[in-house]
C-alpha positions as CSV (number, residue, x, y, z in Angstrom):
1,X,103.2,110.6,130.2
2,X,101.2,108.2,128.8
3,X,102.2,107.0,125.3
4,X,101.0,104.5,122.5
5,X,103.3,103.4,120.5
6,X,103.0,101.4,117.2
7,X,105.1,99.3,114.6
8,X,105.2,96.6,112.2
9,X,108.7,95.8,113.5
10,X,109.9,95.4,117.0
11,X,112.1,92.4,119.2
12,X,112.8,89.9,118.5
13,X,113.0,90.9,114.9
14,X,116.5,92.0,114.2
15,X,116.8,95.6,112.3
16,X,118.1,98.9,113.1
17,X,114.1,99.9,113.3
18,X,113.5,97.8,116.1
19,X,116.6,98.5,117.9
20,X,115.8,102.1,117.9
21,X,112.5,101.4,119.2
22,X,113.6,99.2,121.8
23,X,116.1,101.8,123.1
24,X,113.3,104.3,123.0
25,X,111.0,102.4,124.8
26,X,113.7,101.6,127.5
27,X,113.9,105.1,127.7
28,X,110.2,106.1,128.2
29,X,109.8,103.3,131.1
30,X,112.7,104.7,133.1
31,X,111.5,108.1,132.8
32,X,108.6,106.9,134.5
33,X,106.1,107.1,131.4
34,X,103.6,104.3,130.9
35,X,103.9,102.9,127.2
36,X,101.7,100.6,125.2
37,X,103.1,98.9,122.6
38,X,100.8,97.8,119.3
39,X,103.0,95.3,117.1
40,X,103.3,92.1,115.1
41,X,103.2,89.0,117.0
42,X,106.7,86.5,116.7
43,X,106.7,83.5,118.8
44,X,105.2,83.8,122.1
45,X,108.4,83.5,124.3
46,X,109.9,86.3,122.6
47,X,107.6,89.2,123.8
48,X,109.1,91.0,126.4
49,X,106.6,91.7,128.4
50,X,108.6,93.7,131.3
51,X,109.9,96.2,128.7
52,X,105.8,98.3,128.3
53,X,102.9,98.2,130.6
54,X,100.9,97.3,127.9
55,X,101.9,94.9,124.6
56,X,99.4,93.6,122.2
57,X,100.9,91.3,119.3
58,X,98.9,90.9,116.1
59,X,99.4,88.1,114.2
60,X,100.5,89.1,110.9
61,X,101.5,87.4,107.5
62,X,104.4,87.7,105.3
63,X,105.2,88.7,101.6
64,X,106.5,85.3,100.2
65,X,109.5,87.1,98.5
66,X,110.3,88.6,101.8
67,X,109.3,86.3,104.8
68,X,111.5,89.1,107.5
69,X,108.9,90.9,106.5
70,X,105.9,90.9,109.3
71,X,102.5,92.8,108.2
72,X,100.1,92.4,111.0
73,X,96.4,91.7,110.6
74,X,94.1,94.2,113.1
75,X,90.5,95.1,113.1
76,X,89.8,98.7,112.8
77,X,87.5,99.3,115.8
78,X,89.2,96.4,118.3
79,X,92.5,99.0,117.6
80,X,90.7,101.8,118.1
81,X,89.2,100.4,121.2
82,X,92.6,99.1,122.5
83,X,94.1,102.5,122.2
84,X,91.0,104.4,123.7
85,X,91.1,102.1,127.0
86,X,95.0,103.4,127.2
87,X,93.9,106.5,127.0
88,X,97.0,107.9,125.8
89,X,98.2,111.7,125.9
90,X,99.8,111.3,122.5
91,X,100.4,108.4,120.1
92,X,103.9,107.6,117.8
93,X,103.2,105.7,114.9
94,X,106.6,104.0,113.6
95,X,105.7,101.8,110.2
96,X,103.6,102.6,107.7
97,X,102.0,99.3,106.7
98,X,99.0,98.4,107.9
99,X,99.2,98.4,111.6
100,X,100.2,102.1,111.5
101,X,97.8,103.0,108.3
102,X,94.5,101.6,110.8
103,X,96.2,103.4,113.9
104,X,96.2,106.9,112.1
105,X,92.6,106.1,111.2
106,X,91.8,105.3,115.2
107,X,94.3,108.3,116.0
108,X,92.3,110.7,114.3
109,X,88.7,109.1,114.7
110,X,89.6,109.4,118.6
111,X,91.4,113.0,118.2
112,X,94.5,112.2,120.1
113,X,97.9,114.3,119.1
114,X,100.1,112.3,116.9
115,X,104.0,112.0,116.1
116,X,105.3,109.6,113.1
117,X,109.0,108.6,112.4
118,X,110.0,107.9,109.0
119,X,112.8,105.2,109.5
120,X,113.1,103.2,106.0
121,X,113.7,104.6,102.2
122,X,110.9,102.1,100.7
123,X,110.6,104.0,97.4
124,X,114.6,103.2,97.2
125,X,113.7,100.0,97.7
126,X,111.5,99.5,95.0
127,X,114.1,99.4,92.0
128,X,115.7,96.7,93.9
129,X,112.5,94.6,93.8
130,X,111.9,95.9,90.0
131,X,108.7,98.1,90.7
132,X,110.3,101.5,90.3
133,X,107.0,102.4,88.3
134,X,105.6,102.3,91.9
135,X,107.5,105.4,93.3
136,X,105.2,107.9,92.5
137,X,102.3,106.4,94.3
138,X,104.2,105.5,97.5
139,X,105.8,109.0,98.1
140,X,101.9,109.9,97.7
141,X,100.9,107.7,100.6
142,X,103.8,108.6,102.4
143,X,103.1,112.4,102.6
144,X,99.6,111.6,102.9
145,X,100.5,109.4,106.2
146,X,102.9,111.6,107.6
147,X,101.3,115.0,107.0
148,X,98.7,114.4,109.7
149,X,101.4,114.8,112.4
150,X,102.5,117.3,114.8
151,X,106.2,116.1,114.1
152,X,107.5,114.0,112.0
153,X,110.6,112.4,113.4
154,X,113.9,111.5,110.8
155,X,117.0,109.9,111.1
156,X,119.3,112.6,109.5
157,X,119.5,116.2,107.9
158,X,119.8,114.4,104.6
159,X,116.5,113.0,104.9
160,X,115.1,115.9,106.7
161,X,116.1,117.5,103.3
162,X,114.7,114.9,101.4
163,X,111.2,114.6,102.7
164,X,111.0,118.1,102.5
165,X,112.0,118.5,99.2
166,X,108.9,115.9,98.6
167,X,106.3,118.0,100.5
168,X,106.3,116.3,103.8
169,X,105.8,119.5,106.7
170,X,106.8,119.7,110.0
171,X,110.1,117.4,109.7
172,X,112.8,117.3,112.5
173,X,116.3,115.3,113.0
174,X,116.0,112.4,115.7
175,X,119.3,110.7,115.4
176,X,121.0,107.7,116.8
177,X,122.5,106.5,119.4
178,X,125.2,103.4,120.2
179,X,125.7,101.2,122.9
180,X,129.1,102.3,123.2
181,X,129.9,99.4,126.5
182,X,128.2,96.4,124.3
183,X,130.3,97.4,120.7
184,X,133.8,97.7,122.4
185,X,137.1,97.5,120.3
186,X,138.5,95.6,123.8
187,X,136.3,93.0,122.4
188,X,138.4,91.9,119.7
189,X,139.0,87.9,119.9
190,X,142.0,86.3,117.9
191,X,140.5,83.3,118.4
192,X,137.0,84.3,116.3
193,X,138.9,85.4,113.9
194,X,140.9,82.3,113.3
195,X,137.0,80.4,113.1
196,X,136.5,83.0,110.2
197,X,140.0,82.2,108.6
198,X,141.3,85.3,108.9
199,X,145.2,85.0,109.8
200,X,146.9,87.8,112.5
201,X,148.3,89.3,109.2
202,X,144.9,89.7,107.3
203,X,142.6,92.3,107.2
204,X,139.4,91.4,108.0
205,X,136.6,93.4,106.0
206,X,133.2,93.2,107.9
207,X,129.6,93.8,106.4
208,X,126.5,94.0,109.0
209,X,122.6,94.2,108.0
210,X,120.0,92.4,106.4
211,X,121.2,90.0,103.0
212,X,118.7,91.8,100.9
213,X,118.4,93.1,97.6
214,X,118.2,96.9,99.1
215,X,121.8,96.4,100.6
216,X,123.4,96.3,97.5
217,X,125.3,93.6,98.2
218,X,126.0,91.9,94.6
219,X,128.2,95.3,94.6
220,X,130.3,94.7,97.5
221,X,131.3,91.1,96.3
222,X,132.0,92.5,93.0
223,X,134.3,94.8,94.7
224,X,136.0,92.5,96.6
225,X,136.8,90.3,93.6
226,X,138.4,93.6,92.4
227,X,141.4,93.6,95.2
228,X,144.4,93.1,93.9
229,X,145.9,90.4,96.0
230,X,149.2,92.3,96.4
231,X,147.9,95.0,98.2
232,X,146.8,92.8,101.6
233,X,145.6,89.8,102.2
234,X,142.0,90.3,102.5
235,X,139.0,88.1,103.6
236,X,135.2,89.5,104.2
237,X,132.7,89.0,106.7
238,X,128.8,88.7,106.1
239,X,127.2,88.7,108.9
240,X,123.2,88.4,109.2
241,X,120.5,86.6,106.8
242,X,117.9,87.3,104.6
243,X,115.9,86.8,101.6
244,X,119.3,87.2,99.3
245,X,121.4,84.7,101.0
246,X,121.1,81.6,99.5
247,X,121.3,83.1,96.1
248,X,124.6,85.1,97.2
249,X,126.2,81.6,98.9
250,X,125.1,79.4,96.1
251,X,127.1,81.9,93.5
252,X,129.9,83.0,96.0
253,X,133.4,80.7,94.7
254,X,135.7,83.0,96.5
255,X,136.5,80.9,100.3
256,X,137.7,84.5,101.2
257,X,134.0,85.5,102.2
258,X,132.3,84.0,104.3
259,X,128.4,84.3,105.5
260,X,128.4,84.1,108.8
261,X,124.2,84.3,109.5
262,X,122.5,86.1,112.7
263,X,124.6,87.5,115.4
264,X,123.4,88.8,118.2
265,X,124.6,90.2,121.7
266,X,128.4,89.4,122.8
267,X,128.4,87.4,119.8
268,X,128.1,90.6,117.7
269,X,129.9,92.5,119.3
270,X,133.0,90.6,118.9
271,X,132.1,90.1,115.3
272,X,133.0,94.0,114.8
273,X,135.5,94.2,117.3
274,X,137.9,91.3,115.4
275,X,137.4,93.2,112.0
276,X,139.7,95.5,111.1
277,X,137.3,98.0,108.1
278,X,133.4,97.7,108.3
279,X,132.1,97.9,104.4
280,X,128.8,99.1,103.8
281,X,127.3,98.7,100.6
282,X,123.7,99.9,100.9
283,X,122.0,103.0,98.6
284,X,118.4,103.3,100.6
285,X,119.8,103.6,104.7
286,X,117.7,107.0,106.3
287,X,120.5,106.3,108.7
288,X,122.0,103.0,109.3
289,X,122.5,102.0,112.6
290,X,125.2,99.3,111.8
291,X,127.6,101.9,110.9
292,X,127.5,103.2,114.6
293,X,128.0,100.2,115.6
294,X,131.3,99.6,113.8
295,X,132.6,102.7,114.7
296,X,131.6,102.4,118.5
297,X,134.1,99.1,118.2
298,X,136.8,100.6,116.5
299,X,136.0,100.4,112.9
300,X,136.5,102.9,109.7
301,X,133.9,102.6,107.3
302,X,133.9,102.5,103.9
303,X,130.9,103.3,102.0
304,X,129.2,105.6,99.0
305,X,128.2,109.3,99.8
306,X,124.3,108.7,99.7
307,X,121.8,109.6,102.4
308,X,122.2,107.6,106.0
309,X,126.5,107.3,105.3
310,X,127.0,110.8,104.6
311,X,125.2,111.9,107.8
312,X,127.0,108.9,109.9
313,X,130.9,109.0,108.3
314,X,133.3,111.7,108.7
315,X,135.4,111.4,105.1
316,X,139.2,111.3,106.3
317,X,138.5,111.1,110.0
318,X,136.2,108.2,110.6
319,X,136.5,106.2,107.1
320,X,135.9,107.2,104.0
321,X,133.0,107.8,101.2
322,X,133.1,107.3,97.9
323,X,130.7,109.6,95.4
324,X,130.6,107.2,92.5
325,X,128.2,104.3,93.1
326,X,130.4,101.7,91.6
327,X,132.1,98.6,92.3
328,X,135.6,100.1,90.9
329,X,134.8,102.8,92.8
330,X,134.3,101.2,96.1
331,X,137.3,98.4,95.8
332,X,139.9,101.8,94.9
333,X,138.4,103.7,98.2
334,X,139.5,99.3,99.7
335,X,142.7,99.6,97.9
336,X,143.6,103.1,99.6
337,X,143.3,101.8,103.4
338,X,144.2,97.9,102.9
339,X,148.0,98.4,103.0
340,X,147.5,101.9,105.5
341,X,148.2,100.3,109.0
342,X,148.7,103.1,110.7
343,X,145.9,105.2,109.1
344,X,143.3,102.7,109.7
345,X,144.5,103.1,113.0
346,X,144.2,106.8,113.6
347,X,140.5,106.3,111.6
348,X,139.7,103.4,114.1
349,X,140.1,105.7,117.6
350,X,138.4,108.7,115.8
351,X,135.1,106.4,114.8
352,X,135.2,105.2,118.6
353,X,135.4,108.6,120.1
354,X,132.5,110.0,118.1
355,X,130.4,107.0,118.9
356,X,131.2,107.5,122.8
357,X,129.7,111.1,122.3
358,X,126.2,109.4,120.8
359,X,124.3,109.1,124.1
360,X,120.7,107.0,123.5
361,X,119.5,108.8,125.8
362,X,120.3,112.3,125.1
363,X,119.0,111.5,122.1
364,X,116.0,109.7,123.0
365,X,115.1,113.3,125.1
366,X,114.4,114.9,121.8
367,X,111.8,112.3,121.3
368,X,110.2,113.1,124.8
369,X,109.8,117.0,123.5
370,X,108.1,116.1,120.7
371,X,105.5,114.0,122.4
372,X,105.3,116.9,125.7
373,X,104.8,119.4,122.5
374,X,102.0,117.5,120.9
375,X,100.3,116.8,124.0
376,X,100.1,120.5,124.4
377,X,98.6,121.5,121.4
378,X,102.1,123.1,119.6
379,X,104.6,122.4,117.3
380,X,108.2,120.8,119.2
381,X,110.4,124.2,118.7
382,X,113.3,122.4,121.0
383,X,116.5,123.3,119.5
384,X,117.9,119.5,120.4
385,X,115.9,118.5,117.7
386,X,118.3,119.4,115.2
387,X,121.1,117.2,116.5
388,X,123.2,115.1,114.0
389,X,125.9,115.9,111.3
């Protein structure tokens, strides 16, 4: 097949988004499908340009209250050109900025079948960034976008659920998948954790993901200042970077956490394997890739039963959920594991074992179905698309 594919987020760029489309990509190429790839331009040594046939980089600007935030700057009938010389049998639009808002105008103008994903809650984002009065108008767009496709492509049966309760049609599950040989619990280094402080004794409590308002993260820290100290000794982990950061580190006077920045690769890897719980704080996931990760390394997680954990976390088998959003709440579901050894344990080889069974590209196959079906003219009626809790 021959497949356009567009974003406003790709590598380099670190996010559960990009990783997902990397995989996917990885996927296409080896199935002997020719990709093109439309997406924001980052510094010139860091396209790969063995992973497509075909990249074109945009340059782009950035929000000045979010500079991760890449928002690439195309002209209308040089896109439509680009993707016209490709000559694609179907085109997957990603993001919803505006890169993918001018491809669905040159999608349709040049009548080519189209599938969308819908990867990030931004209408939960907006109360983080105080423009909840926005909401309305963006679920608006959003159906608007995504109801020109053949199949629109979701993380999870909670947000399957949730787009449909908000009028989007034609929604199917395409879940996740884990590098279960990169995120290994054999991983685990004593010696990394000593750099982080963290004594043999202490349990090491590990958070993943963007430092961002939407990660809830003023929560988590609030929790963890709610551990009694004679339950465990604790510490906590921070790993990654983002627009929160230096806010967070400036007002942090607890030397138990620590803000470790960007991790990537082995060094990741080892950053969940020598933890010991993986807390996850965030109300807006679709799916949140990060937990998988964790769990594919041998980590319970602990988080609150919204959309993305609830479809990721098995409660009492592979970590636990708590219902009420709080940070009492989420230091009392801490306080029942801390001193539990043995339970964390039993949690720790169950989390693996249903992250070994999370196969990219099993999963990356339902994708395939749903660009054969819109080539062809039909709706994708594979019964693989409904995979995931």
């Amino acid at each position: 097949m021959r497949i356009t594919l567009i974003s406003e987020t790709y590598f380099p760029q670190i996010n559960g988004v990009s990783r997902t489309l990397d995989r996917l990509t990885r996927f296409l190429t080896a199935q002997g499908d020719r990709v093109q790839l439309l997406i924001p331009r980052y510094r010139e040594d860091d396209q790969e340009a063995g992973v497509a046939d075909e990249i074109h980089a945009y340059p782009s600007i950035h929000p000045p209250f979010y500079r991760e935030l890449y928002l690439p700057l195309v002209r209308r009938r040089r896109l439509r050109r680009t993707i016209a010389e490709f000559a694609p049998q179907v085109v997957h639009i990603a993001t919803e900025g505006p890169l993918g808002w001018n491809g669905l105008r040159a999608t349709r103008r040049l009548r080519l079948p189209l599938v969308t994903s819908y990867h990030t809650n931004y209408c939960r984002y907006l109360s983080s960034y105080r423009a909840g009065f926005l909401e309305p108008l963006f679920w608006r767009y959003l159906r608007w976008f995504h109801n020109h496709a053949s199949t629109v492509l979701c993380p999870a049966a909670s947000i399957r659920e949730l787009l449909a309760a908000r009028g989007f049609r034609r929604v199917e599950v395409w879940g996740r998948g884990v590098d279960c040989v990169r995120f290994d619990p054999a991983k685990r280094d004593p010696e990394l954790r000593r750099q982080f402080g963290a004594s043999p004794d202490e349990v090491l409590l590990l958070y993943a993901g963007r430092v961002a308002n939407e990660k809830n993260l003023p929560m988590l820290i609030d929790a963890f200042a709610r551990l009694p100290e004679s339950v465990a000794p604790v510490r906590l982990l921070i790993v990654g970077d983002g627009p929160l950061r230096v806010r967070l580190e400036r007002n942090n006077r607890d030397s138990r956490i620590l803000f470790a920045g960007y991790r990537t690769g082995e060094e990741l890897a080892s950053c969940y394997a020598s933890a010991d719980l993986f807390v996850f704080p965030s109300l807006t996931e679709t799916f949140g890739n990060v937990m998988l990760e964790a769990m594919a390394a041998g980590l319970p997680v602990v988080a609150f039963d919204v959309p993305g954990p609830r479809d990721v976390v098995e409660p009492g088998r592979t970590g636990v959920l708590s219902r009420e959003v709080a940070a009492d709440a989420l230091a009392a579901k801490l306080v029942g594991l801390l001193p539990q050894a043995e339970l964390r344990q039993a949690m720790a080889a169950r989390a693996r074992e249903h992250a070994l069974a999370q196969s990219w590209d099993r999963i990356n196959a339902v994708v395939r179905q749903a660009y054969l079906a819109a080539a062809n003219g039909r709706r994708n009626v594979n019964p693989a698309m409904g995979m995931g809790k």
